[in-house]
C-alpha positions in Angstrom: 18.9 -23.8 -13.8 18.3 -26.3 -16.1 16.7 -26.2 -19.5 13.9 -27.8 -20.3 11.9 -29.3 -23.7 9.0 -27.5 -25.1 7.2 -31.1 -24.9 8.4 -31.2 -21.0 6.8 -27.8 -20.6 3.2 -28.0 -21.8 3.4 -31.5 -19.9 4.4 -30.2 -17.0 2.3 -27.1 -17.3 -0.8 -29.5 -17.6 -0.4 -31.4 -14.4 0.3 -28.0 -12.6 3.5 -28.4 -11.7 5.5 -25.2 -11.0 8.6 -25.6 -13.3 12.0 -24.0 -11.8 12.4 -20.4 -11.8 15.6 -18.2 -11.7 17.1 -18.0 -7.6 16.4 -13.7 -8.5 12.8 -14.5 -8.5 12.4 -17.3 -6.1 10.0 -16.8 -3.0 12.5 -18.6 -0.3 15.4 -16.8 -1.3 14.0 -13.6 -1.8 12.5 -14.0 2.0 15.4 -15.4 3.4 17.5 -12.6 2.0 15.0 -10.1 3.3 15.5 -11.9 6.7 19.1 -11.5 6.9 19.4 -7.7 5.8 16.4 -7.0 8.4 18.8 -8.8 11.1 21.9 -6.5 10.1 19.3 -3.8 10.6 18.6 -4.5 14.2 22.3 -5.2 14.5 23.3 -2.3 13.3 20.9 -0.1 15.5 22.0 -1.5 18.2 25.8 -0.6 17.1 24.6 3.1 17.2 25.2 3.2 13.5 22.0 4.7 12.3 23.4 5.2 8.5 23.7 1.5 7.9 21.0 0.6 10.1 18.7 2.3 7.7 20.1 0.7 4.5 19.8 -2.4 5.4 15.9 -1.7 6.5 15.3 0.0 2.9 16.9 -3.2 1.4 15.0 -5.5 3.6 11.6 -4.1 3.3 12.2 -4.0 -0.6 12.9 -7.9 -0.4 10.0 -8.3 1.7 7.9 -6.7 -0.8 9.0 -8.7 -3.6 9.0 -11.6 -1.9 5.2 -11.2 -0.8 4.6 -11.0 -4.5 6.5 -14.0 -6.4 4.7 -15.7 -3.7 1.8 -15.0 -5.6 4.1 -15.9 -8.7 7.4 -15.0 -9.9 6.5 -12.6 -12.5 4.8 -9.9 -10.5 8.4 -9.2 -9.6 10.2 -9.0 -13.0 9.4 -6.1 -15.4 6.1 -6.5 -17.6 7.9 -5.2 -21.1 10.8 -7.3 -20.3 9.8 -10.4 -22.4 12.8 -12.7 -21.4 12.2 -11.8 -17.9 8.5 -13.1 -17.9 9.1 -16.3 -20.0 12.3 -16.7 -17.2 9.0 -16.3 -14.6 7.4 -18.8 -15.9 10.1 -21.7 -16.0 11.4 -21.0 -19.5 15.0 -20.7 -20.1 15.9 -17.3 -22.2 19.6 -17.6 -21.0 19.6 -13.9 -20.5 19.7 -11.7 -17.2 16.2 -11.2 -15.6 15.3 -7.8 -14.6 13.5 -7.5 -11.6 11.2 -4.4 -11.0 12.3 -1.5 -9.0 11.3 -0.8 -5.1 8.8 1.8 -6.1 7.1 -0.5 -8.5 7.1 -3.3 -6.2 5.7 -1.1 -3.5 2.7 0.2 -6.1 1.8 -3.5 -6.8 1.6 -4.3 -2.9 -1.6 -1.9 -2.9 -3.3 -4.9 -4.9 -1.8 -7.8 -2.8 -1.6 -6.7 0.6 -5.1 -5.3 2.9 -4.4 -1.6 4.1 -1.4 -1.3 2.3 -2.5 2.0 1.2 -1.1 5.5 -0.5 0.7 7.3 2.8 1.7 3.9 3.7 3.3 3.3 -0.4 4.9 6.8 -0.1 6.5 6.1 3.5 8.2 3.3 1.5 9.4 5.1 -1.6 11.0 7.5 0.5 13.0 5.3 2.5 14.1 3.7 -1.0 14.8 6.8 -2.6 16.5 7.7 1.1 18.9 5.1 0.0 19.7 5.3 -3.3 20.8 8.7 -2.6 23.2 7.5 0.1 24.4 4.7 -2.1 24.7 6.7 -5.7 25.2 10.1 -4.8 27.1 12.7 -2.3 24.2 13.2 -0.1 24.1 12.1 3.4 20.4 11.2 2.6 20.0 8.0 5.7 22.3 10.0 8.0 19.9 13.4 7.9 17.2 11.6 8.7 16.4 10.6 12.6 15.1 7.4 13.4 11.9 8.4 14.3 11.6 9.7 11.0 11.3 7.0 9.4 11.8 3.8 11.9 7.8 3.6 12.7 6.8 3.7 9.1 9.0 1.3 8.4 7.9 -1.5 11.2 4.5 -0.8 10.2 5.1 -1.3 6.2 6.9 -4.4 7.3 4.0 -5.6 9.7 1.3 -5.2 7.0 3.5 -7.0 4.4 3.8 -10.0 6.8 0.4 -10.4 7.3 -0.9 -11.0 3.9 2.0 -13.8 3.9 0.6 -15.2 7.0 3.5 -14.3 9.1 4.6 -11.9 11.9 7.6 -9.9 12.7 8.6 -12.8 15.6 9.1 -15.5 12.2 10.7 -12.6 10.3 13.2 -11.6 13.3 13.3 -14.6 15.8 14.2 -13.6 18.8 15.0 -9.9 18.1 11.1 -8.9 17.2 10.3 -7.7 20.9 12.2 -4.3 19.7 10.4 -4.0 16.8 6.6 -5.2 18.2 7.6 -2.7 21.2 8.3 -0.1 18.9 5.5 -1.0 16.5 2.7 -0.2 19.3 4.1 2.4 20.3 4.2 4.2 16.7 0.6 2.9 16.2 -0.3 4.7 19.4 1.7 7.8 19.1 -0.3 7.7 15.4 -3.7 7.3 17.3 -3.2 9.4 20.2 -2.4 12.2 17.8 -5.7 11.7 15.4 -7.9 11.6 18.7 -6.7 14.8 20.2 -6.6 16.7 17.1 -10.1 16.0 16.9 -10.8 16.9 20.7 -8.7 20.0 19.3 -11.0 21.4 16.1 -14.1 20.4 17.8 -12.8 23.0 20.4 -12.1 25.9 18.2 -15.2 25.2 16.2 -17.4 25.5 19.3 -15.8 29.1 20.2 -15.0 30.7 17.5 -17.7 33.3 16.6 -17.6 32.3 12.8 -18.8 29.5 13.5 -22.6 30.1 12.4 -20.6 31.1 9.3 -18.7 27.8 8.6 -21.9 26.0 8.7 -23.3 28.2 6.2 -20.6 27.6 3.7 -20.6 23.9 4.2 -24.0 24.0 3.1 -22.5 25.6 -0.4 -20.3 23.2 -0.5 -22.6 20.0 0.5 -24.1 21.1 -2.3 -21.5 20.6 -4.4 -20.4 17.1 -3.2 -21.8 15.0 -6.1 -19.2 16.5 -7.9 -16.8 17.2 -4.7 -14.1 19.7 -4.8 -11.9 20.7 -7.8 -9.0 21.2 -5.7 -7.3 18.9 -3.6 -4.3 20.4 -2.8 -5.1 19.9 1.1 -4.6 16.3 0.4 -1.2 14.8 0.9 -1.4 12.0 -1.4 -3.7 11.1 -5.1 -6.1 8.6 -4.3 -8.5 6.6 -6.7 -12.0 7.9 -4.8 -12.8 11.1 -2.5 -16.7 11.3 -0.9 -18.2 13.1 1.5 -18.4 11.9 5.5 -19.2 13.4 8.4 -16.9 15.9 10.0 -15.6 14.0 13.6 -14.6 17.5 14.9 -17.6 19.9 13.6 -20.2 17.4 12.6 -20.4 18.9 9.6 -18.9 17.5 6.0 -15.6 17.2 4.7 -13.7 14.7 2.2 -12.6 11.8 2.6 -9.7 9.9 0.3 -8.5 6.1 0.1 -7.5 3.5 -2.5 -10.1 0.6 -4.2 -9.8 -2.8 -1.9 -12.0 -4.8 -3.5 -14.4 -5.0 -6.5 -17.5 -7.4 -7.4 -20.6 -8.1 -8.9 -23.7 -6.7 -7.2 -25.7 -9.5 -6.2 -28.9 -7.7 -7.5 -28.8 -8.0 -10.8 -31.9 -6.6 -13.0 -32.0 -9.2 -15.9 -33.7 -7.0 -18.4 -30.4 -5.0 -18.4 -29.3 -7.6 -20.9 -25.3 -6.3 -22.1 -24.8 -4.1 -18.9 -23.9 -5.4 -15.2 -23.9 -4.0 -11.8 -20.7 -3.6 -10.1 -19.6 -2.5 -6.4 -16.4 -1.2 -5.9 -15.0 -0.6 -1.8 -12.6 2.4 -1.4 -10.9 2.0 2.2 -10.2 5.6 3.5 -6.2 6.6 4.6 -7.2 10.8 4.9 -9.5 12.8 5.7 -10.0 17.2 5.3 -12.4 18.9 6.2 -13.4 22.6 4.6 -14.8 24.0 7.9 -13.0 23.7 10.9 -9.8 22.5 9.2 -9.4 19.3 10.8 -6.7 17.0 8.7 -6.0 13.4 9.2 -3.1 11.4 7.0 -3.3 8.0 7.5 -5.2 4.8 8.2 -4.1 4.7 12.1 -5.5 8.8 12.1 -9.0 8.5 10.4 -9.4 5.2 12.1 -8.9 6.7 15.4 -11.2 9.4 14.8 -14.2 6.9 14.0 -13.4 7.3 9.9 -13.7 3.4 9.2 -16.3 2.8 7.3 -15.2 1.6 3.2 -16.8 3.5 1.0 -18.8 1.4 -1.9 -19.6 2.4 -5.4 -21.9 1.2 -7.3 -21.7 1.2 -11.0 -23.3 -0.2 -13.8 -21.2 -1.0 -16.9 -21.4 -2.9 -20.0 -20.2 -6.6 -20.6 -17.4 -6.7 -22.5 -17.8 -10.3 -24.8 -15.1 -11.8 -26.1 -15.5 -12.7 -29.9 -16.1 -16.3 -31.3 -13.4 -17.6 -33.0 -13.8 -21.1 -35.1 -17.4 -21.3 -35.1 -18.3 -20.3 -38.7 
């Protein structure tokens, strides 16, 4: 890459042009790449060799996900204390290497960029990663212990979400080896949903015969009670998420917790203007799981608690005070 003038810069920089970036942070290459390893994937699975079949998923997915973001720009991909790296993001020769952020980074950052991307969906991609740094950098047989429908579904499904926020679908990722993967796709989301439905059909069952359960209504009273402040404990839940609430029970119609990551924040549009210094906010939490204390019902997953009629966001509203910036020059 060439250098360029600081004069050439700012001049460029005020038309909006986007100035040249290293080839380790472009958005073509980075999706290109991410095309070819997810090709040798499919290749590979249809070899019957499930070991390199799954490395080259973990290494496609990762590209994916980086890709998705320097799309957005190049330095969501390189690491934020890394100076050289960020001034390399923005067009400005450093002549040093640029370090790019790691898959589980990349991964947390998609939460912010990509709809539904949410926390069982981050951690199903942090394990395959993990999955193959171990086979790569260690003497553990990490991929090859692990079936393909351990991890195959997950892995479609992080790749499907991805694709969407790019406006693309797995046929433009694959060409003509996506029927596999769109076959295999529905059927995962299926399996996912069939599941969620029937454990409900399942808990509502018990709930009905079991002679405590007078009792479990009684002590979800206690804890309704409670919910302003909800549970202590989560250690039911699978994952930490930024917001649990209370919703309605889809087994025993009583209460249990949901859990699920902010999607979007904004300004109220009711805004009292006597509050002068303080401002309304709203902030949506989509759910991913969903416990409940009574009957015991647990659902992991958006495909689960969407399935079991869990799909409404939940929305926060808080009031909070402006934050001005100080005036500088105007003495």
């Amino acid at each position: 890459m060439s250098s360029i003038t600081k004069k050439d810069f700012f001049k460029n920089s005020q038309k909006g042009i986007r100035l040249p970036i290293p080839i380790a942070l472009s958005y073509d290459a980075l999706l290109a790449k991410s095309k070819l390893l997810a090709k040798r994937s499919v290749d590979a699975k249809q070899a019957s060799l499930e070991t390199e079949c799954q490395l080259w998923a973990a290494g496609a997915l990762e590209l994916l996900a980086k890709a998705q973001l320097a799309g957005i720009h190049p330095s969501l991909v390189v690491e934020s204390e890394n100076t050289n790296s960020l001034l390399e993001a923005c067009g400005i020769t450093t002549s040093t290497k640029v370090r790019t952020i790691n898959a589980s980074v990349a991964y947390a950052r998609l939460n912010h960029t990509v709809p539904h991307f949410s926390t069982p969906v981050i951690e199903s991609c942090k394990k395959l990663a993990d999955r193959r740094n171990a086979e790569l950098h260690s003497g553990e047989a990490a991929c090859a212990a692990m079936p393909y429908d351990g991890w195959e579904g997950d892995f479609w499904n992080a790749a499907d979400l991805i694709l969407k926020s790019m406006d693309m679908d797995l046929q433009e990722w694959l060409g003509a080896d996506a029927r596999a993967p769109k076959a295999l796709l529905k059927a995962h989301r299926q399996a996912e949903t069939n599941a969620a439905k029937q454990r409900v059909i399942h808990h509502a069952s018990e709930f009905k015969k079991t002679e405590n359960g007078k009792l479990g209504r009684d002590k979800f009273k206690l804890f309704r009670a409670e919910t302003l402040k909800l549970p202590a404990n989560y250690n039911d839940f699978h994952y930490l998420y930024s917001q649990y609430w209370s919703h309605e029970c889809p087994a025993c119609k009583t209460w249990g917790v949901a859990a699920g990551d902010l999607t979007w924040e904004d300004k109220a549009e009711d805004q009292d203007e006597a509050d002068y210094g303080y401002e309304i906010i709203e902030r949506a939490y989509s759910p991913s799981e969903f416990h409940c204390p009574t009957c015991g019902l647990s659902l992991v997953g958006d495909a689960a608690v969407n399935a079991a009629g869990i799909i409404d966001d939940f929305i926060e509203t808080k009031e909070i005070e402006i934050k001005y910036e100080p005036d500088y020059g105007n003495d």
